[in-house]
C-alpha positions as CSV (number, residue, x, y, z in Angstrom):
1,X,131.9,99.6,115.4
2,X,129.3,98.2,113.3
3,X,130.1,99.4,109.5
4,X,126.6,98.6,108.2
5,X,124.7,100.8,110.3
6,X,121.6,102.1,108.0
7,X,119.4,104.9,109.9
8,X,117.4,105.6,106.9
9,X,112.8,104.9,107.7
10,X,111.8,102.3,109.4
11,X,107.9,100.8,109.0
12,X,105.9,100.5,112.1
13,X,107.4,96.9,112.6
14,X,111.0,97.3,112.2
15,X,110.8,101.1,114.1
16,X,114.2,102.0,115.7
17,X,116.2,99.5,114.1
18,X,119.7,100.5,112.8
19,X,120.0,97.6,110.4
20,X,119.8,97.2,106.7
21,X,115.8,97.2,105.1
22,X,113.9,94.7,106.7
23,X,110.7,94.3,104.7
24,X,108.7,95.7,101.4
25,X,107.2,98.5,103.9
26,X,111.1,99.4,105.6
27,X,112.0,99.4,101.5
28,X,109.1,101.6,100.9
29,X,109.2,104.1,103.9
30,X,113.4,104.5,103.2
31,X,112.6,105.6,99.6
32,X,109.8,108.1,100.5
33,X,112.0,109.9,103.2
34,X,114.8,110.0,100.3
35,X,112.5,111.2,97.9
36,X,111.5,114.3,100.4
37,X,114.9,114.9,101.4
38,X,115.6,115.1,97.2
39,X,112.4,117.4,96.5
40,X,114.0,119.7,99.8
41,X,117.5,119.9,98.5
42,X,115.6,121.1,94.8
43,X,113.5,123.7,96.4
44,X,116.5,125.1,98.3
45,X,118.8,125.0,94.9
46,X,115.5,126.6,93.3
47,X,115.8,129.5,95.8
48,X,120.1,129.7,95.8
49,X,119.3,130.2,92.0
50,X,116.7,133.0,91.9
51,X,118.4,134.4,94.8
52,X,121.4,134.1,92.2
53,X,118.7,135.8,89.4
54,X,119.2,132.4,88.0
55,X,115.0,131.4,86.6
56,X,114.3,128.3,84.4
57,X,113.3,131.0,82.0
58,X,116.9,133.1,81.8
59,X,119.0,132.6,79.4
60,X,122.6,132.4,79.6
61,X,124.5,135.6,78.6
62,X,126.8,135.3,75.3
63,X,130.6,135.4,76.2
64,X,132.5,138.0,75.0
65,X,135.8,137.3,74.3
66,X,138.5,139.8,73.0
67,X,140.2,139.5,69.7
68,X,143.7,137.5,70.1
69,X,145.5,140.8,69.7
70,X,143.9,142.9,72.4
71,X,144.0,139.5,75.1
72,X,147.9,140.4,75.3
């Protein structure tokens, strides 16, 4: 089994190869379908968090601890 195996975008020339980046354009295609998977995976963790009631805005609540005494 081939351990090199890259499956990421392909430009019209090198289409359906599973090889390592062939050219400037296989380089270029690779790192726009990366760069949509990335802005996907934010919008989802943008909508866990407000489904969390987690906004860019919120602020974090203060920690209240007890006094050493009253932890026992």
């Amino acid at each position: 089994m081939t351990t090199n195996l890259d499956l990421g975008a392909r430009c019209d020339e090198h289409a359906g190869e599973a090889f390592q980046v062939r050219c400037a354009a296989c380089d270029q295609a690779n790192r726009e379908l990366e760069q949509q998977q990335a802005d996907e995976r934010h919008q989802r963790a943008i909508q866990r968090n407000l489904a969390l009631g987690i906004s860019p805005h919120s602020k974090p609540q203060p920690i209240r601890r007890l006094p050493y005494r009253q932890r026992r």
